[in-house]
N, C-alpha and C positions, 0 to 999 in steps of 0.2 A: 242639613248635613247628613250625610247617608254613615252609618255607623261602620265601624271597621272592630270584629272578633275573630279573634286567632284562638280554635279550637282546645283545648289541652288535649283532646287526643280524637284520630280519624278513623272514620269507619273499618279501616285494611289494618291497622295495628291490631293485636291479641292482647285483651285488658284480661288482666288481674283477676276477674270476675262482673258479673253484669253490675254489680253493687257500685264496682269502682266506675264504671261506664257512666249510670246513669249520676251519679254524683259528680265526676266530672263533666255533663250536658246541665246540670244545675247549678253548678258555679258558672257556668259559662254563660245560662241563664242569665244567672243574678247579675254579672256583669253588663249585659248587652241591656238590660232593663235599667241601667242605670244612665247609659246611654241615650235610649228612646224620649223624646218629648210628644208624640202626639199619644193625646188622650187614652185612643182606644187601642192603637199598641200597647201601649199600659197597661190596660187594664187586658186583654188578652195575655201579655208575659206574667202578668201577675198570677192569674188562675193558672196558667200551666203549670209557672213555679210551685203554685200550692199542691196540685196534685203530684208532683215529683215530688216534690217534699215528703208528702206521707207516703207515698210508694216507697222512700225509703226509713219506713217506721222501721227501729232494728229491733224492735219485737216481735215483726213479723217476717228476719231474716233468720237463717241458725249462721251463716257466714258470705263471703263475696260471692257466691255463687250455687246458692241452695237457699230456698225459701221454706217458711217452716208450713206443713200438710195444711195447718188449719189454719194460716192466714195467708197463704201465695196467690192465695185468689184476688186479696184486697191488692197486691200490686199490680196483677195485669189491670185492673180495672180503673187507677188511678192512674195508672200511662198510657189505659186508652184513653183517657180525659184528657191529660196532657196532652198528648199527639194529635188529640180532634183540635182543640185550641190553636197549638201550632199550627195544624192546618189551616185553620178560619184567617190567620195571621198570614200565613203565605199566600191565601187565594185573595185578601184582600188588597185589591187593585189601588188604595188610599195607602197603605202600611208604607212607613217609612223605610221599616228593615227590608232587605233584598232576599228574595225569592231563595237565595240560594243559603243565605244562612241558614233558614227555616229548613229549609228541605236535609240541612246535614243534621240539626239537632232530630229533624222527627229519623230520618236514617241510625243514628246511635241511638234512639231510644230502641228503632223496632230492632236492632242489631242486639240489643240487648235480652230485650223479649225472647228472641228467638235461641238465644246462648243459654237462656234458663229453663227451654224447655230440649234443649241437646245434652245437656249436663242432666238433667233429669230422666231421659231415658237412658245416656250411658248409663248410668248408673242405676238402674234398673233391672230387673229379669221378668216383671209382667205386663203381658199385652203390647210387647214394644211394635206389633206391628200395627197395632190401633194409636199407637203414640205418634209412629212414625208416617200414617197416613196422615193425621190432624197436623202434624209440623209443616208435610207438603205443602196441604191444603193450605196451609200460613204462607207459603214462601208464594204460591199460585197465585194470593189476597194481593199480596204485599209486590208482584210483578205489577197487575192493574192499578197500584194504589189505592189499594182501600185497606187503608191500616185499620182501620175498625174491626173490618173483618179477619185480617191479620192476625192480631194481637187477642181475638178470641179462639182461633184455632190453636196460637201458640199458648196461651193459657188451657186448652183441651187437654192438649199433647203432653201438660206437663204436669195435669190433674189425673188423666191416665199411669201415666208412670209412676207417681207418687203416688 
């Protein structure tokens, strides 16, 4: 039985802040994991969940849409976990889940990444044009698909400005 998830919210809608974004792709998670029987989808949605989970440690948020200086690092790094997972979960040719679910959750996760490193140079006045080259360089990653490399430009761009 091939699973059926209905997003709480789509890439083109304007969330609240990234906080709310990635929180609603981890319910959505939790849900579709609950769904899953084969083994190693399992255990693939599991580790994702976990590193979305600590990405959103609210120790290392100050609110939905601003990360605090000395831990915003730990969250691009735990959604690029999560993202490489999802990934492994989409290219697998055995995976129960369809291709296309995977591909909207890792879409709202990097949609999120990328909203915390534009909120961070608006808000900003230094270096924005080294912020705003590293963000590029993200959206250039993330045309190719390689959200790895994505998600560390967008974390550059948002180390820069902070």
């Amino acid at each position: 039985m091939t699973p059926t998830i209905t997003p709480t919210m789509t890439p083109t809608e304007t969330p609240s802040g990234s906080k709310v974004l990635k929180q609603g792709v981890l319910d959505d998670l939790i849900e579709l994991r609950d769904m899953v029987s084969r083994k190693e989808d399992v255990r693939k949605l599991d580790e994702a969940i976990q590193h979305l989970t600590k990405s959103l440690t609210p120790s290392w948020w100050i609110d939905s849409s601003h990360l605090k200086a000395s831990e915003g690092k730990k969250v691009f790094d735990e959604e690029k976990a999560a993202v490489m997972q999802l990934r492994a979960l989409r290219d697998d040719t055995q995976s129960t889940v369809p291709d296309e679910i995977m591909q909207g959750f890792i879409d709202r996760i990097m949609e999120a990444d990328r909203l915390l490193a534009v909120v961070a140079i608006a808000g900003s006045t230094k270096n924005i044009a080294n912020a705003n080259a590293e963000l590029s360089k993200g959206d250039s990653e993330l045309a190719r698909g390689h959200y790895d490399h994505a998600i560390d430009h967008y974390k550059n761009a948002w180390d820069i400005a902070t």
